[in-house]
TIPA-592089 format. One record per residue (C-alpha): residue in one letter; z, x, y. Coordinates in steps of 0.25 Angstrom, whole numbers, plus 5000, padded with zeros to 4 digits. Layout:
AZXY/...
! end
This chain:
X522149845288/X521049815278/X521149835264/X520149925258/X519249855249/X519049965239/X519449925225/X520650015219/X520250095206/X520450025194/X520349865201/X519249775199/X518149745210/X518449615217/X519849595212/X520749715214/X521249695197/X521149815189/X520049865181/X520349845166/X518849935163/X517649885157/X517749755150/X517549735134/X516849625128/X517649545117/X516049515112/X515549585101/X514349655108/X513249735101/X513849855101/X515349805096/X514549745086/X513649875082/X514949945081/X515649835071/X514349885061/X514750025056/X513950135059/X513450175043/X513050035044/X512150015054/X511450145049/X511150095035/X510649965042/X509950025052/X508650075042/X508749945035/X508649865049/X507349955053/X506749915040/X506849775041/X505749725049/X504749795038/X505549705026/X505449565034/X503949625035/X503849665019/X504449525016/X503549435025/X502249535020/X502449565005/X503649484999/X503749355005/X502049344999/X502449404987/X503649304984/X502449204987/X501549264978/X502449254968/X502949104970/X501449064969/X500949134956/X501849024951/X501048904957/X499748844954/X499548884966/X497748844969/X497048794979/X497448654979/X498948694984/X498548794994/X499148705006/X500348684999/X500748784989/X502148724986/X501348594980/X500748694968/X501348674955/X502048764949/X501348864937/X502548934931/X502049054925/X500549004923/X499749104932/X500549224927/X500149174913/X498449154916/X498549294923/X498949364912/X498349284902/X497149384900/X496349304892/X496049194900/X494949224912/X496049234925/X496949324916/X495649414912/X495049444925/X496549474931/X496549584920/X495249614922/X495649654936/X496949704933/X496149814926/X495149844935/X496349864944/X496849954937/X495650024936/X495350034949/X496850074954/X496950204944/X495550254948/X495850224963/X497250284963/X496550404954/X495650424964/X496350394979/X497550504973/X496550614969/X495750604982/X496950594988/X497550724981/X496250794984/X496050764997/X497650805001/X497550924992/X496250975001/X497050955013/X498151025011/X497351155016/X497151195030/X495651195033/X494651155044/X494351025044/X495650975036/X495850855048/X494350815048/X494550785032/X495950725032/X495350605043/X494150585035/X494950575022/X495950485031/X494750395036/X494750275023/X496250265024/X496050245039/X495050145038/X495149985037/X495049955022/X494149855025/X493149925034/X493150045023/X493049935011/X491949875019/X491249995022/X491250045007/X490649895004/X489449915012/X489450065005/X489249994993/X488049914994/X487049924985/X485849904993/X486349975007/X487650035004/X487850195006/X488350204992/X487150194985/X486250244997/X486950364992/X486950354977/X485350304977/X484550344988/X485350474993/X485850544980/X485150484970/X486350484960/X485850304957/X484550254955/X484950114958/X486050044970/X487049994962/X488049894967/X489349944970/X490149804974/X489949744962/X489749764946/X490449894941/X490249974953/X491149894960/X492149944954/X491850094957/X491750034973/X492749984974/X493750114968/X492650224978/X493250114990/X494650094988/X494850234984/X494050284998/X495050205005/X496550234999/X496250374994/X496650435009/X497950365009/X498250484995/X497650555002/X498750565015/X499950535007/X499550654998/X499150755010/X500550735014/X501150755003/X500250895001/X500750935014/X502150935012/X502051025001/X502551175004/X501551265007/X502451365001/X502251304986/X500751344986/X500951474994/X501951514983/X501151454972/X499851564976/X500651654976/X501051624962/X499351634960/X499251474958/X497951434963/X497451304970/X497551214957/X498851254952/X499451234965/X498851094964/X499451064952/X500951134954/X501351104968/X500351004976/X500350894963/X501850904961/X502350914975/X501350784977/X502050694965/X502950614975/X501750574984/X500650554973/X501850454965/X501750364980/X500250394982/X499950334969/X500850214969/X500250164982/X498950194978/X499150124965/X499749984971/X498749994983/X497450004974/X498049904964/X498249814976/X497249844982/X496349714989/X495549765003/X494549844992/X494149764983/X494149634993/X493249715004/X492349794994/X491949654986/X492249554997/X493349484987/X492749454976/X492649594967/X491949604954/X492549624940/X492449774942/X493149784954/X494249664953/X495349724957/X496649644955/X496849604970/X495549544972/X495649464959/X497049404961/X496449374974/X495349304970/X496149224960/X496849174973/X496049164982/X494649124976/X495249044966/X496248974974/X497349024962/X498549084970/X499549064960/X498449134950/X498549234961/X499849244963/X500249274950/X499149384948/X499849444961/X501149434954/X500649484941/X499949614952/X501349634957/X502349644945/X501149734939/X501049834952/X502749814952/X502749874937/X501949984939/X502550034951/X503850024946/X503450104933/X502750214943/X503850214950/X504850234937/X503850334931/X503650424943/X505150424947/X505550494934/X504450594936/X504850634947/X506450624944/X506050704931/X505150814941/
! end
């Protein structure tokens, strides 16, 4: 008689023993050590984890350079020790000293640019937040044609900044730049071409540029914030009998405060930072007029062959730019806390 050849329930295949079920591990698997980690845990983690490919970047970009920034402005750091900068002596504190020492001719031309700078950054800021507010304002309407305008206005933010400095730079030309075609031949408002990239006007070039590029990014964070405004508060408000005016002034201005207080920082640490301009507009060298701090610190570095100079004017950029946004910061938070 044959035996049958059919394992019995329950029995191993090949060997007749009982089946004691799936077997476990002893290891500690990915999963058994997930489970160790509790669940709150891993939540908290988890946005940290996701955020940390942007710090390593942030730290190989902006900090490592500026901890290097920092270590030079304390070396006499020139050409002769540009292939081995750990040879350069030592200065202590002696390139922050002739920096601020105005009356000598480095410490006067750094003030000198300093407040051009300043210049420049209020008027541009001014300019880029009114043109900006103006331009949301008109948009906020329904009307034919609303798309066609938003792109145009959206175009210089779109563009290269160096193929829209560029451009502006062959605008600017006295003998066959559009800018006096216009002014001279066409409209007749100037006798004679003046020059525009050098002398006083280049001041005046270089603020219609910049401000023709940056003033569409207002422009889009401001239209945003218009748009998330209630159409409720200016039906109300009509029926109250307030006109176009007063409702600008009692619910579009207010309602706008958080977005302006960002608009204007950035806008304030961009144009005082600002380097592509001035660099493209003048090809690296700008007059007095037009000597904004970025193109001067990088001239004292680069056409000199003085980094640690450079560096310490950098430094000095740094804690200034720190300070006031700390105190805008301060200022505008109780203002708000107070609101």
């Amino acid at each position: 008689m044959v035996a049958s050849t059919t394992p019995r329930p329950g029995a191993r295949r090949g060997t007749g023993a009982p089946d004691d079920g799936p077997q476990r591990s002893g290891g500690r698997g990915p999963g058994r050590v997930a489970a160790l980690i509790p669940v709150r845990l891993r939540r908290l983690g988890l946005p940290y984890l996701l955020i940390l490919p942007a710090i390593v970047l942030e730290l190989l970009i902006h900090l490592v350079p500026m901890l290097v920034g920092i270590w030079m402005s304390f070396l006499k750091l020139t050409q002769f020790f540009i292939r081995n900068w750990s040879a350069a002596p030592g200065a202590g504190l002696a390139n922050y000293e002739i920096a601020v020492d105005f009356d000598s001719a480095v410490g006067g031309s750094l003030l000198r640019s300093f407040t051009v700078t300043v210049a420049f950054t209020v008027l541009a800021v001014g300019l880029c937040w009114l043109l900006g507010t103006a331009a949301a304002v008109l948009m906020q309407g329904s009307f034919r044609g609303r798309g066609v305008l938003r792109t145009l206005f959206l175009t210089p933010y779109a563009l290269p900044a160096y193929a829209g400095v560029i451009t502006w730079s062959f605008m600017f030309q006295r003998d066959s730049g559009m800018v006096n075609h216009i002014l001279v031949e066409q409209s007749g408002l100037l006798d004679e071409r003046p020059f525009w990239l050098i002398g006083g006007n280049s001041f005046v070039a270089l603020l219609v540029t910049y401000v023709w590029r940056i003033w569409p990014f207002a422009f889009l964070v401001l239209m945003a914030g218009v748009q998330n405004i209630s159409d409720e508060l200016y039906e109300a408000s009509a029926i109250d009998g307030a006109g176009w005016w007063r409702q600008l002034r009692s619910i579009t201005l207010p309602m706008l405060r958080p977005v302006n207080q960002v608009v204007v920082l950035v806008l304030f640490l961009w144009t005082f930072n600002d380097f592509n301009t001035p660099y493209v507009l003048f090809g690296g060298s700008a007059p007095e007029e037009a000597d904004l701090i970025s193109i001067h610190i990088y001239q004292s570095s680069f056409v000199t062959w003085n980094f640690g100079s450079g560096s310490a004017m950098s430094v000095l950029l740094l804690l200034f730019l720190l300070l006031v946004t700390a105190v805008y910061l301060v200022t505008t938070s109780r203002r708000t806390s107070r609101a």
